[in-house]
HTML snippet that shows the backbone in 3Dmol.js (N, CA, C, O; Angstrom):
<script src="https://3Dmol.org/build/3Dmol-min.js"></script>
<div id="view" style="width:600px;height:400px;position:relative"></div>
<script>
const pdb = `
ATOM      1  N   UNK A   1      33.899  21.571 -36.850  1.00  0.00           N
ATOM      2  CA  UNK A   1      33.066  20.530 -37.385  1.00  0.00           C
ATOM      3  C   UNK A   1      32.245  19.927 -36.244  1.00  0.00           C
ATOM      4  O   UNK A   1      32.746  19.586 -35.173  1.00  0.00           O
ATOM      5  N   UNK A   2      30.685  19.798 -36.611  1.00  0.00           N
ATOM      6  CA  UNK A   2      29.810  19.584 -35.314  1.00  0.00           C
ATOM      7  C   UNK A   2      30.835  17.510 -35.383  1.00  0.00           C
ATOM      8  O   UNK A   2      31.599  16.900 -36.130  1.00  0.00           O
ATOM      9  N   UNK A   3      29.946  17.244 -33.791  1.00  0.00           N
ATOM     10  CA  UNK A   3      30.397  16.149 -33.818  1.00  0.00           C
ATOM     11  C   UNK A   3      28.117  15.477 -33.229  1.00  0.00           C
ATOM     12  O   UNK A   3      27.202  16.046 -32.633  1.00  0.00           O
ATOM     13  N   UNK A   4      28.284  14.084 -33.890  1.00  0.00           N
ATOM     14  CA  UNK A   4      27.105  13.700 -33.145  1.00  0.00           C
ATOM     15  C   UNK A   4      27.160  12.544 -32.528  1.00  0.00           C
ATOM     16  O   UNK A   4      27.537  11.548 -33.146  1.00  0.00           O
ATOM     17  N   UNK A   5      26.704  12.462 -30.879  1.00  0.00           N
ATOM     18  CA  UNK A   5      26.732  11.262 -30.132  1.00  0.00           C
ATOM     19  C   UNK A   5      25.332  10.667 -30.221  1.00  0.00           C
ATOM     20  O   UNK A   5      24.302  11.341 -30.204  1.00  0.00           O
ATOM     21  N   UNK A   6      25.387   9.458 -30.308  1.00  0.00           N
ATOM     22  CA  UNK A   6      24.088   8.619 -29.769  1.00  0.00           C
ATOM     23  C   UNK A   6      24.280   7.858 -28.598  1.00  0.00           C
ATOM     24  O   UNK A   6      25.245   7.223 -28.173  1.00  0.00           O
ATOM     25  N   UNK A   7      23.295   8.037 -28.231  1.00  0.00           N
ATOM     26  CA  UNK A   7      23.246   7.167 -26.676  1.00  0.00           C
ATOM     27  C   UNK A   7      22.114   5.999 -26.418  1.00  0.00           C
ATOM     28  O   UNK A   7      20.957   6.414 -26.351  1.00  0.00           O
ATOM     29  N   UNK A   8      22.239   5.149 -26.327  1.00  0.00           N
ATOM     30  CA  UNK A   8      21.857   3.587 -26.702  1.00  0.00           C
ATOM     31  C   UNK A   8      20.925   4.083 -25.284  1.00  0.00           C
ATOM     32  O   UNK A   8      21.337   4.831 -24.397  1.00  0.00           O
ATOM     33  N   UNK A   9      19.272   3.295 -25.379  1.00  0.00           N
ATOM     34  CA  UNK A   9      18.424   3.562 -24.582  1.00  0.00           C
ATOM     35  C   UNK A   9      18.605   1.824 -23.865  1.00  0.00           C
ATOM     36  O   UNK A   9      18.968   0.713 -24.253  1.00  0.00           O
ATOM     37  N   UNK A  10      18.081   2.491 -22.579  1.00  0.00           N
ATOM     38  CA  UNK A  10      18.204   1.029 -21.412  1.00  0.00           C
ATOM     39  C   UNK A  10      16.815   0.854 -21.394  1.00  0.00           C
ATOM     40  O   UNK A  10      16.587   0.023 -20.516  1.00  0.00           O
ATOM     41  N   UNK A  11      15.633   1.266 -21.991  1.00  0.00           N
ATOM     42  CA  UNK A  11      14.284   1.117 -22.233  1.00  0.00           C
ATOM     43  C   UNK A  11      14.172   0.395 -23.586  1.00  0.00           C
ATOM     44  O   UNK A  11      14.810   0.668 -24.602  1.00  0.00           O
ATOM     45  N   UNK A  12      13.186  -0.645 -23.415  1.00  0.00           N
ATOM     46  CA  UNK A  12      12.871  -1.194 -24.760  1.00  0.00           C
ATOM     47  C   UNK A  12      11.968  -0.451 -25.548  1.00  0.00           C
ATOM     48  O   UNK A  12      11.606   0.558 -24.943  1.00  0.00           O
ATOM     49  N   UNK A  13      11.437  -0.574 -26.740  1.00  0.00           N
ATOM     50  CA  UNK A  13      10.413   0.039 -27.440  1.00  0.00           C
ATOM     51  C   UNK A  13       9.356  -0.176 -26.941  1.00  0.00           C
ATOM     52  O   UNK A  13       9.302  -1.273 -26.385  1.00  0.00           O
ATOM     53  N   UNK A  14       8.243   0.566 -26.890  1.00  0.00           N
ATOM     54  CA  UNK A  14       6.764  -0.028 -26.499  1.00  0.00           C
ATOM     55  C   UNK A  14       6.191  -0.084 -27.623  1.00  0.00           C
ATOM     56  O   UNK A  14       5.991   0.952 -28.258  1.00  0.00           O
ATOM     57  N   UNK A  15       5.738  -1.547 -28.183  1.00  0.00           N
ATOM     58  CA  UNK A  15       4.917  -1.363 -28.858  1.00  0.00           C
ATOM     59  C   UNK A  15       2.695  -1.164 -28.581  1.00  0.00           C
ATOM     60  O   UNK A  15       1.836  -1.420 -27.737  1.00  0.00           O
ATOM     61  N   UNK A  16       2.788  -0.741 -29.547  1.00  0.00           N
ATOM     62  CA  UNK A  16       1.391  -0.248 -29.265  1.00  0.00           C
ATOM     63  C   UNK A  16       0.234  -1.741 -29.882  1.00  0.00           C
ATOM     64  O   UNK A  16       0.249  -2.438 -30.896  1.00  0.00           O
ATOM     65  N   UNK A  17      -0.301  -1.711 -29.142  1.00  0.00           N
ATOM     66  CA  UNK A  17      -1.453  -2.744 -29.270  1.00  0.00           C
ATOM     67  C   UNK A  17      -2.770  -2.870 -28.555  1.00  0.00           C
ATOM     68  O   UNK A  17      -2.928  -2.152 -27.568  1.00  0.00           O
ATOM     69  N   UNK A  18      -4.139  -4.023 -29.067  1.00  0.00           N
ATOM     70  CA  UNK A  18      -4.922  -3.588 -28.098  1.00  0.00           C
ATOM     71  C   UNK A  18      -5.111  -4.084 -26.931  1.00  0.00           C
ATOM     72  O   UNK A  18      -4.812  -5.278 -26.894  1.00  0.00           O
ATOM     73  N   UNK A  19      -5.493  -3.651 -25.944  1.00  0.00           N
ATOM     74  CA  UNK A  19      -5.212  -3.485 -24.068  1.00  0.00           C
ATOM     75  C   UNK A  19      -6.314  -4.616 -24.113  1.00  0.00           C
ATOM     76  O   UNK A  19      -7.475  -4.621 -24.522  1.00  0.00           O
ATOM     77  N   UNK A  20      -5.409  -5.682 -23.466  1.00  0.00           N
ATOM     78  CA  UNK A  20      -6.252  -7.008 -23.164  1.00  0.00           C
ATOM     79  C   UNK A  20      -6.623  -7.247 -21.899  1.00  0.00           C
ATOM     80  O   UNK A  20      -5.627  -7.436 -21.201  1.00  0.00           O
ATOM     81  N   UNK A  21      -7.599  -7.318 -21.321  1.00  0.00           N
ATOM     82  CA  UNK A  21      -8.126  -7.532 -20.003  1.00  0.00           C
ATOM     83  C   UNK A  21      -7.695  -9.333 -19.538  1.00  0.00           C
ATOM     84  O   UNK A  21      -7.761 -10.280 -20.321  1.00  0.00           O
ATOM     85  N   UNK A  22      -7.388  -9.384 -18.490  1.00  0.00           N
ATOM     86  CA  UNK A  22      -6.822 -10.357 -18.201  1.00  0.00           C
ATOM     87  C   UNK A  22      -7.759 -11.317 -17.090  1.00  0.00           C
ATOM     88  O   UNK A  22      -7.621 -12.511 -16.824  1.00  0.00           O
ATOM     89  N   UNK A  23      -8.496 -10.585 -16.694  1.00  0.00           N
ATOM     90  CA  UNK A  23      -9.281 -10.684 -15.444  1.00  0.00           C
ATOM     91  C   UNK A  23     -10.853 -10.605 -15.497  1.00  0.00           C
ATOM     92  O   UNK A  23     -11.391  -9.721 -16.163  1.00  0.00           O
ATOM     93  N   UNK A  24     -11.363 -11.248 -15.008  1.00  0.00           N
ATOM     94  CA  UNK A  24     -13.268 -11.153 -14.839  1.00  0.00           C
ATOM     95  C   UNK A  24     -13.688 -10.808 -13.437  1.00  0.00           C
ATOM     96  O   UNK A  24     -13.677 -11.441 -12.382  1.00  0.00           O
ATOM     97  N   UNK A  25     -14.139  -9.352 -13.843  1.00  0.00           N
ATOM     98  CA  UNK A  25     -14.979  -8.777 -12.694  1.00  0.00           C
ATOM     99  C   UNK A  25     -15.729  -9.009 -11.714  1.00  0.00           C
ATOM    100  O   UNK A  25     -15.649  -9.067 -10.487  1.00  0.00           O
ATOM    101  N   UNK A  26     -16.896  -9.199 -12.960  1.00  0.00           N
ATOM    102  CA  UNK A  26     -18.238  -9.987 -12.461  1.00  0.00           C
ATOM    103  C   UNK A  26     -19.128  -9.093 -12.321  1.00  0.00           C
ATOM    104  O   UNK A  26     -20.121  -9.230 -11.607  1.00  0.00           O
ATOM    105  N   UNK A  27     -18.850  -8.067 -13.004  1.00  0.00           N
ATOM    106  CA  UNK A  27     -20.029  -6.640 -13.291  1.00  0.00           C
ATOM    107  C   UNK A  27     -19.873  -6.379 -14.273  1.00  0.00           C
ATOM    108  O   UNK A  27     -19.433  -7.122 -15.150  1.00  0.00           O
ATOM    109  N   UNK A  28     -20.287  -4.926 -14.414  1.00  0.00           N
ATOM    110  CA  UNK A  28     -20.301  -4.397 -15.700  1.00  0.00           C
ATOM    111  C   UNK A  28     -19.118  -4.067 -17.056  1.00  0.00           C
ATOM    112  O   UNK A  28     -19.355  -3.814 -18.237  1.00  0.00           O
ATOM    113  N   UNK A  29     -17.634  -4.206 -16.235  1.00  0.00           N
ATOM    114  CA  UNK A  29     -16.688  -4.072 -17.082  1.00  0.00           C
ATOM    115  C   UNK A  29     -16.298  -5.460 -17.449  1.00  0.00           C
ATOM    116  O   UNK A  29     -15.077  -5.499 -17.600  1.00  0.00           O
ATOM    117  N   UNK A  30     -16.971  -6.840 -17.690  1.00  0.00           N
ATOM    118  CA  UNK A  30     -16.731  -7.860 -18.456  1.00  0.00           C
ATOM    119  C   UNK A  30     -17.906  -7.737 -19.422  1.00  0.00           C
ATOM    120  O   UNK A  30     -17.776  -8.447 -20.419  1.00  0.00           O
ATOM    121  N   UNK A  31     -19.002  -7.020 -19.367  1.00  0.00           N
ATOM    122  CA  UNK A  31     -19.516  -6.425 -20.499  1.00  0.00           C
ATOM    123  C   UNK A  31     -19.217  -5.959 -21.615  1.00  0.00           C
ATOM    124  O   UNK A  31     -19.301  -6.432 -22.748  1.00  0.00           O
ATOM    125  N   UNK A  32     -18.698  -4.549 -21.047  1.00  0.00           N
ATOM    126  CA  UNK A  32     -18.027  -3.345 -21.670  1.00  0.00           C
ATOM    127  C   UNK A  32     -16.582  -4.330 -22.101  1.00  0.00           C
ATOM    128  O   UNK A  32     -15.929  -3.790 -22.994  1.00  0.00           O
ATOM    129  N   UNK A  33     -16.168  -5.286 -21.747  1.00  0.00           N
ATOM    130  CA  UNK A  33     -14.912  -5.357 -22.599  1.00  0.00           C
ATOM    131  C   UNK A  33     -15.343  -6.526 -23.875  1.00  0.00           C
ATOM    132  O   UNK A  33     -14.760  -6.753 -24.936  1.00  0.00           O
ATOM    133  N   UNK A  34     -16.487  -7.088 -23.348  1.00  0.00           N
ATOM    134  CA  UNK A  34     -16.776  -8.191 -24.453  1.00  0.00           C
ATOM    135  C   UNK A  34     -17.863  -7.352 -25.819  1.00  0.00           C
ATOM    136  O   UNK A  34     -17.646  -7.537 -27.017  1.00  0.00           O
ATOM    137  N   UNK A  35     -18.696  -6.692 -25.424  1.00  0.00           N
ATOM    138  CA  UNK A  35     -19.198  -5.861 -25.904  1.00  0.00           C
ATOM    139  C   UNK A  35     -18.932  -4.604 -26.965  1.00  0.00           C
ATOM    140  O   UNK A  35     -19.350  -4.270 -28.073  1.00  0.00           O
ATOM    141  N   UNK A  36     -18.036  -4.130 -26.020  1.00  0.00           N
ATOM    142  CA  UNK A  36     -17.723  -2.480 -26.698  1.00  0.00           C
ATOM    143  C   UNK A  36     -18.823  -1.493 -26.066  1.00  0.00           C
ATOM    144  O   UNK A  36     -18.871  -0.285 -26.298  1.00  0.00           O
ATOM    145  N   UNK A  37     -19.598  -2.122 -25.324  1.00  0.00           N
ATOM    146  CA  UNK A  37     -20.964  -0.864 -24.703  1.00  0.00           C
ATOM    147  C   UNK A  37     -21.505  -1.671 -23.638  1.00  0.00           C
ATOM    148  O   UNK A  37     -21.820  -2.859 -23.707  1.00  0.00           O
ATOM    149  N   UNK A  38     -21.574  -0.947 -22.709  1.00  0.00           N
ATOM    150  CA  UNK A  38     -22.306  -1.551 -21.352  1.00  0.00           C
ATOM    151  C   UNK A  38     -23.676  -0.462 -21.056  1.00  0.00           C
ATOM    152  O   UNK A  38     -23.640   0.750 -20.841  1.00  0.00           O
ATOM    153  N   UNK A  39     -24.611  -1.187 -21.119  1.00  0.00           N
ATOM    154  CA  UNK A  39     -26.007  -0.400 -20.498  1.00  0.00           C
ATOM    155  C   UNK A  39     -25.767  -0.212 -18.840  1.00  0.00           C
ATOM    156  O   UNK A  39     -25.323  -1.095 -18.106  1.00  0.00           O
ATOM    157  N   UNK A  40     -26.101   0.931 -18.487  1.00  0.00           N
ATOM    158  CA  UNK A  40     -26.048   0.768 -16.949  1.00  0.00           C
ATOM    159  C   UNK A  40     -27.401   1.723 -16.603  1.00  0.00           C
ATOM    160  O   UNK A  40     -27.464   2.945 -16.738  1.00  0.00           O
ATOM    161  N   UNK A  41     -28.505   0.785 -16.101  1.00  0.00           N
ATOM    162  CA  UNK A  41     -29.969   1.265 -15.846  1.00  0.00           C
ATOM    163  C   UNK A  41     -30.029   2.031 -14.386  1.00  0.00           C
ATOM    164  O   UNK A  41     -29.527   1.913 -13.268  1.00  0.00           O
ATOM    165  N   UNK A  42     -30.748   2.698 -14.930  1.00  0.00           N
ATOM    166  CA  UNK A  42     -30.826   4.411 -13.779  1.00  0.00           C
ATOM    167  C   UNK A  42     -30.091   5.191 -13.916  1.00  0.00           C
ATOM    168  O   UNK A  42     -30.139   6.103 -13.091  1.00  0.00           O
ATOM    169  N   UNK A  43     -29.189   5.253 -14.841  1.00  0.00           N
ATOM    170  CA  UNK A  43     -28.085   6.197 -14.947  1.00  0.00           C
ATOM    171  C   UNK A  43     -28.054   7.826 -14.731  1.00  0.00           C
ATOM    172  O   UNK A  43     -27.331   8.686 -14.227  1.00  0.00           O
ATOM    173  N   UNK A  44     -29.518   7.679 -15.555  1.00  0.00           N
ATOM    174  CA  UNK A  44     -29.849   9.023 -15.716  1.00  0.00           C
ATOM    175  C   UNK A  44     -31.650   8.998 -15.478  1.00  0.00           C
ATOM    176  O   UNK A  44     -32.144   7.987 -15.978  1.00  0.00           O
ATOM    177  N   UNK A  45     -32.390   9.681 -14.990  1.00  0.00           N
ATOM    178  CA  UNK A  45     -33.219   9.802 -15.278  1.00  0.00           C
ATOM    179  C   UNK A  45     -34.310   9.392 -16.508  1.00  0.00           C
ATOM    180  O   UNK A  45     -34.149   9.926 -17.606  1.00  0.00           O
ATOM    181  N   UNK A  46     -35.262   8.573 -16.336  1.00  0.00           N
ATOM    182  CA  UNK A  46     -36.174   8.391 -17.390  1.00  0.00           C
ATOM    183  C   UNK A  46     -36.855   9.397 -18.737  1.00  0.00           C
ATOM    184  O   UNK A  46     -36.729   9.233 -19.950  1.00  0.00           O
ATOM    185  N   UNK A  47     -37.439  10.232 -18.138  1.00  0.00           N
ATOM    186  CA  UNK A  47     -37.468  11.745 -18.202  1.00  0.00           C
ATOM    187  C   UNK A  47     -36.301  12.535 -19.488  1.00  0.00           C
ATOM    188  O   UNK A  47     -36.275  13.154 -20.552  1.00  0.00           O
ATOM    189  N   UNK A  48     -35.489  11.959 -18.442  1.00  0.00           N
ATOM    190  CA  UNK A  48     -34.083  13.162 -19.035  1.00  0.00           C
ATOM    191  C   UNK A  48     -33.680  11.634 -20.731  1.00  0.00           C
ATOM    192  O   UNK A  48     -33.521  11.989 -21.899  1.00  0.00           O
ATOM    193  N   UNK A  49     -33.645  10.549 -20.385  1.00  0.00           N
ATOM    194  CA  UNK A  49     -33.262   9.957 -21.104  1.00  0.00           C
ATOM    195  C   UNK A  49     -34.475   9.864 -22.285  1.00  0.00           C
ATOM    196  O   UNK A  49     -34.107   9.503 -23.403  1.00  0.00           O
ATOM    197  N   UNK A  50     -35.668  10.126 -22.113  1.00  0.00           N
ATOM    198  CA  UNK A  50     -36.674  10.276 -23.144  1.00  0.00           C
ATOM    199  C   UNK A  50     -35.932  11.675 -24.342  1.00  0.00           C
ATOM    200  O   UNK A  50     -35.796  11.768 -25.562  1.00  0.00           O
ATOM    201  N   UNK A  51     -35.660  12.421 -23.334  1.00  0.00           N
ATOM    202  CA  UNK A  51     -35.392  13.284 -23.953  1.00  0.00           C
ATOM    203  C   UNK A  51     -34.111  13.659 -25.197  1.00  0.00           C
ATOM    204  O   UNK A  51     -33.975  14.329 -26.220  1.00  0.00           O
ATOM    205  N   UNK A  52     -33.348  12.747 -24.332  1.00  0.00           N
ATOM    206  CA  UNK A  52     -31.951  12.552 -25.276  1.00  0.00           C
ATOM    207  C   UNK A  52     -32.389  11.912 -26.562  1.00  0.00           C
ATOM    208  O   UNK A  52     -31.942  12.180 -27.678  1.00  0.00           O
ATOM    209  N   UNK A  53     -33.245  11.100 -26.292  1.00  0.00           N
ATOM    210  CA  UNK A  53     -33.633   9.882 -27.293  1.00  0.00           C
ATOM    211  C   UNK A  53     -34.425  10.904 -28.408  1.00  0.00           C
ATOM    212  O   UNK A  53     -34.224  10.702 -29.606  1.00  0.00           O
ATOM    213  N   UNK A  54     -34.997  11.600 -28.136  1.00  0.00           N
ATOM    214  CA  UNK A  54     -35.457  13.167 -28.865  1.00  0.00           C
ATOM    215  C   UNK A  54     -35.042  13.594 -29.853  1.00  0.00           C
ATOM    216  O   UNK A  54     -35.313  13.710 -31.049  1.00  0.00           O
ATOM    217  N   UNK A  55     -33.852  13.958 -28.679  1.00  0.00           N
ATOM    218  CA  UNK A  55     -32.781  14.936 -29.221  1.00  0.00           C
ATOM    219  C   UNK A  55     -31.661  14.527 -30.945  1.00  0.00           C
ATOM    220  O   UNK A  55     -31.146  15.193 -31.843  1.00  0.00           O
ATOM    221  N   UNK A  56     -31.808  12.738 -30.495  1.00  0.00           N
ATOM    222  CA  UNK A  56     -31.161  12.038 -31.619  1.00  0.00           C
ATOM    223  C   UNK A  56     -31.523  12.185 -32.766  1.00  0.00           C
ATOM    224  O   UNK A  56     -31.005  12.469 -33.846  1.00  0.00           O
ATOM    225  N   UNK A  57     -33.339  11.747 -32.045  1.00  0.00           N
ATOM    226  CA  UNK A  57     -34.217  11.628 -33.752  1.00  0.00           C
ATOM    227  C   UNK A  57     -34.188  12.657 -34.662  1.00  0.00           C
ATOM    228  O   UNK A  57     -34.086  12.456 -35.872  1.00  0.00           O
ATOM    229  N   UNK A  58     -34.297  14.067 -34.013  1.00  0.00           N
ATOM    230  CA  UNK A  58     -34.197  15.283 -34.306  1.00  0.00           C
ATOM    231  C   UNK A  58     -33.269  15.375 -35.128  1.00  0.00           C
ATOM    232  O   UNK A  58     -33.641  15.678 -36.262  1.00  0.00           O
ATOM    233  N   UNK A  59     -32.148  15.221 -34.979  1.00  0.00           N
ATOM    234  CA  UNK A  59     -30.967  15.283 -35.424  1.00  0.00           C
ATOM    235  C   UNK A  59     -30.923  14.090 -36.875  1.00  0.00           C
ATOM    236  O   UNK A  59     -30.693  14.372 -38.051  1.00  0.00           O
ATOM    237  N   UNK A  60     -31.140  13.127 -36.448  1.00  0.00           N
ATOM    238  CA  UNK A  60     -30.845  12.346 -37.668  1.00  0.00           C
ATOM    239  C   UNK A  60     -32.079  12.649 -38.802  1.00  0.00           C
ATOM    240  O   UNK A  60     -32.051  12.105 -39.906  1.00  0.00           O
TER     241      UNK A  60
END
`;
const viewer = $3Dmol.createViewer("view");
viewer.addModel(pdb, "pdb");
viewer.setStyle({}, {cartoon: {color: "spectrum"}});
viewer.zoomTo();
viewer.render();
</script>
């Protein structure tokens, strides 16, 4: 006859929740956390970013 042990964990549960920033930067990631999207200018090329912008319209 099987036998079954349990073994009691010395770790608590983690619960899952959302990741609260505790702290102010003073750049772009007190943006991005108040926001949900941070612009960051020059990133990419003008040019190249015309083009993406294109690429969207196209698409939609």
């Amino acid at each position: 006859m099987p036998t079954t042990q349990t073994l009691a964990s010395a770790n608590p549960a983690i619960t899952q929740g959302p990741l609260r920033v505790q702290s102010s930067h003073g750049d772009w990631r007190d943006d991005l956390h108040a926001n949900g999207f941070v612009v960051i200018k020059q990133a990419i090329p003008r040019d190249r970013a015309i083009q993406y912008q294109q690429r969207a319209f196209d698409w939609l």
